[in-house]
C-alpha positions as CSV (number, residue, x, y, z in Angstrom):
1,X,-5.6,71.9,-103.5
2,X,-8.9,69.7,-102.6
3,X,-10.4,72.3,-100.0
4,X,-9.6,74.7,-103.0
5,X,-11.0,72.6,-105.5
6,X,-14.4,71.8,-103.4
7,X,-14.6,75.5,-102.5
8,X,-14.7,76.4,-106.0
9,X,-17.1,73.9,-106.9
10,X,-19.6,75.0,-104.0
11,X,-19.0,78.6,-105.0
12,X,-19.4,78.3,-108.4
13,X,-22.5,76.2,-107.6
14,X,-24.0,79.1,-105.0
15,X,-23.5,81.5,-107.9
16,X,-25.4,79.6,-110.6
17,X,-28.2,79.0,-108.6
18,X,-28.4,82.4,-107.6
19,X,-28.0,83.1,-111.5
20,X,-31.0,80.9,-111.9
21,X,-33.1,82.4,-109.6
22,X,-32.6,85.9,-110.4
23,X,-32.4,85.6,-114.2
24,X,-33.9,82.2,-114.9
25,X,-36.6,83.7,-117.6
26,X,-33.3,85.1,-119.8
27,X,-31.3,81.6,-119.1
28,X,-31.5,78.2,-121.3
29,X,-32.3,74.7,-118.9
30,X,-31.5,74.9,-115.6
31,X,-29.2,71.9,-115.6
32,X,-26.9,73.4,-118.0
33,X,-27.2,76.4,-115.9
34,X,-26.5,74.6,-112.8
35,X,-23.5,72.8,-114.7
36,X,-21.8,75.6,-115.9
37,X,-21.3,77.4,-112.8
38,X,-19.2,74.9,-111.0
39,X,-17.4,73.7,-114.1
40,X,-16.5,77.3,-114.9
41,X,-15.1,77.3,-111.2
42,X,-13.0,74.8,-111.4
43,X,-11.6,75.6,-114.8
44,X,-10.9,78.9,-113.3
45,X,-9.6,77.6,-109.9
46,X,-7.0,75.3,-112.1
47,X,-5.9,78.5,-113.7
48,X,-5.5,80.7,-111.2
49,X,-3.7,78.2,-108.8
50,X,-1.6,77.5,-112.0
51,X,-0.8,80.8,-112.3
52,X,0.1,81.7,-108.6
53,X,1.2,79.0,-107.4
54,X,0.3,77.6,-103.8
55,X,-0.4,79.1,-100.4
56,X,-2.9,81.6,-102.3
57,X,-5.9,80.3,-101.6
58,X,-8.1,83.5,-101.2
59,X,-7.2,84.6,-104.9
60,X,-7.5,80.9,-106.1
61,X,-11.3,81.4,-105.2
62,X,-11.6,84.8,-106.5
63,X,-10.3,83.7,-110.0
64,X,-13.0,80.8,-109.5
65,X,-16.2,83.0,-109.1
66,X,-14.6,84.7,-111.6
67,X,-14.3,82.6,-114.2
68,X,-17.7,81.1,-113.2
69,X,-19.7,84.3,-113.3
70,X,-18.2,85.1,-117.3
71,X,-19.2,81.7,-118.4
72,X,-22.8,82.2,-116.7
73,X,-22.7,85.4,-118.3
74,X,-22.4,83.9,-121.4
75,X,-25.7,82.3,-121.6
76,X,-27.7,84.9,-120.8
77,X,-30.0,85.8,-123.3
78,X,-31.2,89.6,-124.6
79,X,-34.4,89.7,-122.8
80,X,-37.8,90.6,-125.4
81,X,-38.5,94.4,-124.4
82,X,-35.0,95.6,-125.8
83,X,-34.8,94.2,-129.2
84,X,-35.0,97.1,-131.6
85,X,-35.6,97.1,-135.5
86,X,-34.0,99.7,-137.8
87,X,-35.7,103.0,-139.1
88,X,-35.8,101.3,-142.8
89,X,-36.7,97.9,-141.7
């Protein structure tokens, strides 16, 4: 359960600095950017192992990144170019 916990935590942390650097003009601060992703991977880690049980530790991860990359997703913002008005505003 540690090497899955610390496993999440890096992956989660690879994917929200990737995150940051791909899509850091639509994100908020970095540090909450760079918080959320391994915080979302170990809320998703404690999930999944809850749900599975132990000796799974290849799907523990997956529900990780998972739950890391919707939380991420979460604070991405609509980017300037695709706002659109109405006709009759």
């Amino acid at each position: 359960m540690i090497l899955e916990a610390l496993g999440a935590t890096l992956l989660g942390l690879a994917l929200a600095w990737a995150t940051a650097h791909r899509l850091g003009h639509r994100l908020p601060a970095r540090s909450l950017v760079l918080s959320t992703g391994p915080a979302g991977a170990l809320i998703g880690a404690f999930i999944t192992h809850m749900a599975l049980g132990p000796g799974h530790a290849a799907a523990t991860l997956a529900g990780a990144v998972a739950v890391s990359a919707a939380l991420l997703s979460l604070l991405l913002r609509p980017t300037r170019g695709r706002l659109r008005h109405s006709a009759t505003a």
